[in-house]
C-alpha positions in Angstrom: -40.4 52.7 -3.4 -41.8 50.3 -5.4 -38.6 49.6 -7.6 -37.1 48.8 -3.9 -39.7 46.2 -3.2 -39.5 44.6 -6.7 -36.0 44.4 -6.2 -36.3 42.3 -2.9 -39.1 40.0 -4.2 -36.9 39.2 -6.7 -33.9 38.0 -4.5 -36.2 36.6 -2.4 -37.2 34.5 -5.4 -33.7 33.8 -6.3 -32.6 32.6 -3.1 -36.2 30.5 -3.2 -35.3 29.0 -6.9 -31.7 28.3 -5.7 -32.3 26.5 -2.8 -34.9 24.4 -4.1 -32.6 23.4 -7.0 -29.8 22.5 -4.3 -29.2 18.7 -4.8 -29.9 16.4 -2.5 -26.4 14.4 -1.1 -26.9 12.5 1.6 -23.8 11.3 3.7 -24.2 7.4 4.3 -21.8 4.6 6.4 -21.7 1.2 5.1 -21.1 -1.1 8.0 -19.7 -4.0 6.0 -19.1 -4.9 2.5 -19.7 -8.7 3.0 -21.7 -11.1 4.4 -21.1 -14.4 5.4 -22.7 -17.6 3.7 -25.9 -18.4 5.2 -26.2 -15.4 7.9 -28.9 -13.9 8.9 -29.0 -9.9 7.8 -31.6 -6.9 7.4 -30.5 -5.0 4.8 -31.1 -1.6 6.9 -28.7 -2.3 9.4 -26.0 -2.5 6.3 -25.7 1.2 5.9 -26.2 3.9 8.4 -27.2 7.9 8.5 -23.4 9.0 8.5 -24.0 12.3 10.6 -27.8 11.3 12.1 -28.9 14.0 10.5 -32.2 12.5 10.8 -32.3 11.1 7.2 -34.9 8.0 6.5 -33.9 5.1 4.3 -36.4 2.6 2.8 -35.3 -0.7 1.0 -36.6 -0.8 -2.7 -34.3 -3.9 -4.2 -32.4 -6.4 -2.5 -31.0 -8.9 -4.8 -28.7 -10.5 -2.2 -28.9 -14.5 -1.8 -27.1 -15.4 1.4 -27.2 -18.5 0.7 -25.1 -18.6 -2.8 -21.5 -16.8 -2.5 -21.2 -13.8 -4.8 -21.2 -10.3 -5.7 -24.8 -8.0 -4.9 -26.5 -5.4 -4.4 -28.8 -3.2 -2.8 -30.9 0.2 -3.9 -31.9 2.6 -1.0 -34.3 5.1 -0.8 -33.0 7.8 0.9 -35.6 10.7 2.0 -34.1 13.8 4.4 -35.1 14.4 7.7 -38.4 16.3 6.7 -39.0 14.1 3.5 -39.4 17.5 0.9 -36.0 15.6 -0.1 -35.1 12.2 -1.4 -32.6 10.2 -3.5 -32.2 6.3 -5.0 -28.6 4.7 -4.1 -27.6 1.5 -5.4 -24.8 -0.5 -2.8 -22.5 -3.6 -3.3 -22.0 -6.3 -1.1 -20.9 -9.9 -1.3 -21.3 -12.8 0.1 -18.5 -14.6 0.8 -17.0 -18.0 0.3 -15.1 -20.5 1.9 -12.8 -21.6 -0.9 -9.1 -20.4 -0.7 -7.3 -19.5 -3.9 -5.4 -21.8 -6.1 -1.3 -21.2 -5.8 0.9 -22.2 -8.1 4.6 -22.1 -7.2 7.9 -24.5 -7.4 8.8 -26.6 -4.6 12.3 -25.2 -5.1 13.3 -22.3 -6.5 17.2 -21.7 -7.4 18.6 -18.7 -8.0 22.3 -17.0 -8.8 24.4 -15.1 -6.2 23.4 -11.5 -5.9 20.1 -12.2 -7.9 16.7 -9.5 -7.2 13.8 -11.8 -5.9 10.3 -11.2 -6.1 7.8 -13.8 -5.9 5.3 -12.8 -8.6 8.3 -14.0 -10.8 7.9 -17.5 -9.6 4.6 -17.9 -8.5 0.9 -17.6 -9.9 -3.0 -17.3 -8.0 -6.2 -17.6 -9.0 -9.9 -17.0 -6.6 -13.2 -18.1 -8.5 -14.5 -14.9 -6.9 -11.6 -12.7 -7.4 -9.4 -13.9 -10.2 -6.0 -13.3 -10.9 -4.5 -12.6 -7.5 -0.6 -12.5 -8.3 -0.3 -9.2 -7.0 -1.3 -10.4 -3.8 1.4 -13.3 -3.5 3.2 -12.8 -0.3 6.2 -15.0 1.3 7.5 -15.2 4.8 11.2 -16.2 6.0 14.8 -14.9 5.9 16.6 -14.7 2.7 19.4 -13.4 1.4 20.0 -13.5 -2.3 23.7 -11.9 -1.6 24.9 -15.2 0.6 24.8 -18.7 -1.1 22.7 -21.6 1.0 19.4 -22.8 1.4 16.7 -20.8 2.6 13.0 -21.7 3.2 10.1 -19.3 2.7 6.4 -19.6 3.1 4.6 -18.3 0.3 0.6 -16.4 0.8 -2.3 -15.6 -1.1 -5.4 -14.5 0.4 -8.8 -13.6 -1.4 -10.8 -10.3 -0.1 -12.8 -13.1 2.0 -9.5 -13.8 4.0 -9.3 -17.4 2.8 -5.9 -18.6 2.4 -3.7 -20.7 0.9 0.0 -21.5 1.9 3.2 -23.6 0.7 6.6 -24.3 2.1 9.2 -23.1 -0.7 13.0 -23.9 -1.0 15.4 -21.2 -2.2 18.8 -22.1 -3.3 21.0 -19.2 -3.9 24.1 -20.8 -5.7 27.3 -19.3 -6.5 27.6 -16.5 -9.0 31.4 -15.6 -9.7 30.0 -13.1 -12.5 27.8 -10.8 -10.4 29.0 -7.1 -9.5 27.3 -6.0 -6.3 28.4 -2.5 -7.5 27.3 -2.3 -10.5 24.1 -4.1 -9.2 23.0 -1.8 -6.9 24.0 1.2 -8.1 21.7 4.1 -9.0 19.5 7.1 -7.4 16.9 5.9 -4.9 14.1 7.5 -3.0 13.0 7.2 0.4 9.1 6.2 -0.1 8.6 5.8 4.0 9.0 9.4 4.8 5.7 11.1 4.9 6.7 15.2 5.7 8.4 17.4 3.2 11.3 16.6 1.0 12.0 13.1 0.9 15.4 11.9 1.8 17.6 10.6 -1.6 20.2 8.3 -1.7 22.9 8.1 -5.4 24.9 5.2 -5.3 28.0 5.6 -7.7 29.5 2.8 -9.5 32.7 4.3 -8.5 31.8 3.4 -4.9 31.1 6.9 -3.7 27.6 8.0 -2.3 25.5 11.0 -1.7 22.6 11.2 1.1 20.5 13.6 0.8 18.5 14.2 4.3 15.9 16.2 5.5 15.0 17.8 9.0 18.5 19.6 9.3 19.1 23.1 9.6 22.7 23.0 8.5 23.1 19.6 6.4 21.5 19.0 3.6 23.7 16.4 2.2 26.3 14.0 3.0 29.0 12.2 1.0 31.3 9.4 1.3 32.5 6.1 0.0 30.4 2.8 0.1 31.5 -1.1 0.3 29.0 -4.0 -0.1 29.7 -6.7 1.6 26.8 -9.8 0.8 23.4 -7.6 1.6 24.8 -5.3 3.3 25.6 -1.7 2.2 28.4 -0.2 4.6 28.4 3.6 4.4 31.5 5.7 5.4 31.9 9.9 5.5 34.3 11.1 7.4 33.4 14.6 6.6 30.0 14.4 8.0 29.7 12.2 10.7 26.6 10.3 10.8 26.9 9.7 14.7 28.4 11.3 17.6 30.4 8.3 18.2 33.2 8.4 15.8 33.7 3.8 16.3 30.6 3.8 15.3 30.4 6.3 12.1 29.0 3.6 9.9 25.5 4.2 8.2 23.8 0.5 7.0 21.6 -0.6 4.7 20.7 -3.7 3.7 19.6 -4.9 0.3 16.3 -6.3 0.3 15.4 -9.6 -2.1 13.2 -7.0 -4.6 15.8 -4.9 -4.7 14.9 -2.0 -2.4 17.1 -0.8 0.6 16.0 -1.1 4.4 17.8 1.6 6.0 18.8 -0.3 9.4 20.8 2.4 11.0 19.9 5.3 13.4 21.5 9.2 12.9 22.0 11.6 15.8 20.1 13.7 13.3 17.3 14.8 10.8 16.6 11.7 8.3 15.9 8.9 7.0 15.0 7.5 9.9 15.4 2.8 11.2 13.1 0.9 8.6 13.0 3.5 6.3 12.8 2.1 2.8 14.6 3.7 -0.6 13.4 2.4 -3.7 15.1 2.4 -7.3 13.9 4.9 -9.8 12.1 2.9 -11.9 13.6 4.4 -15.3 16.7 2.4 -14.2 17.5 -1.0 -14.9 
């Protein structure tokens, strides 16, 4: 009997010295990670009791000055609902600025028939706050590197603040009697939009032949056919496996974007890729 009893006390004790030695992890919302210049803030109502479990949180440091831009931050307190538990958080915030981001791009930019475009290539940016911010360039307008003219583009930059900065650009895609489209765009892509299972594949052969590989079919895994390119447009052609029901229209699009990926701009009676799906390169290929 009493080996019984000694052998409850001590899981009793156990399960005491285990659940005292639990660590405390409070689950806590930020509401926002920035202020504005000059506004007026409590630093409580910054961060929030994710679950309201009850939890208590006490400010012990604030080193936030609203009125100069910059980075912060704040250290919590952070007690549980009956206070036997506690824990000291530090959180960032910033206050923001109002100074867009210097850009630094061509008035014109001229390129050769059939040439990839991306605009970290040809312009730069720079945010006192945020530094280099090239891989946040952005441009808006039509262009098509495959068709000679004159396009014009607006180029972006934003800082995390939202302050931008924006220029009018030229493009002048000149004549290029060298360029293979071909040869250009051939190579194995992936779609990157599809978000369920296998994701549909596309091989471009430089012998003008192509193989889909879909997804969502019971009883087609792949199709294959030839391919013509005609300026940034990628005509696709199987007359084994018909894309569509309507044999007039058994073409399957895509068009070649400026970077080099492929907007699928086409719509199949079945499984996918699916309109505005987008196949990029494997990136071990030139």
């Amino acid at each position: 009997m009493r080996k019984i009893f000694f052998l409850i006390t001590l899981i009793i004790g156990l399960m005491i010295t285990v659940g005292c030695g639990a660590k405390f992890e409070p689950e806590i919302g930020v509401r926002k990670t920035y202020l504005n210049l000059n506004e007026e803030y409590d630093p409580l109502d910054l961060i929030y009791d994710l679950n309201d479990a009850g939890l208590k949180i006490q400010v012990i440091q604030d080193t936030i000055k609203i009125d100069v831009p910059g980075d912060y931050a704040v250290t919590y307190v952070i007690y549980s609902a009956d206070e036997k538990q506690h824990v000291t958080k530090e959180f960032p915030f910033s206050v923001a600025d109002s100074d867009a981001p210097q850009l630094t791009v061509d008035d014109v930019i001229t390129l050769k028939q059939g040439n990839l475009f991306n605009i970290s290539d040809y312009a730069t940016a720079n945010d006192a706050r945020d530094g280099d911010l090239k891989g946040k360039i952005t441009y808006n307008g039509i262009l098509n590197t495959f068709k000679t003219g004159e396009y014009q583009i607006t180029v972006s930059v934003s800082d995390r603040f939202n302050n931008t900065t924006s220029k009018d650009v030229k493009i002048i895609v000149s004549e290029n009697d060298e360029v293979n489209y071909v040869k250009l765009i051939s190579g194995n892509y992936t779609d990157i939009t599809y978000q369920s299972g296998q994701a549909p594949t596309l091989a471009l052969k430089e012998d003008g032949t192509f193989s889909l590989y879909i997804n969502g079919c019971a009883l087609l895994s792949a199709i294959d056919g030839k391919y013509i390119v005609v300026e940034d447009t990628i005509y696709l052609n199987s007359p084994n496996n018909p894309f569509v029901t309507n044999d007039e229209d058994n073409l399957m699009l895509f068009t070649i974007q400026p970077n080099g990926t492929l907007l699928f701009t086409s719509e199949m009676d079945i499984c996918a890729p699916n309109y505005n799906d987008i196949f990029v390169k494997d990136s071990t290929e030139s």
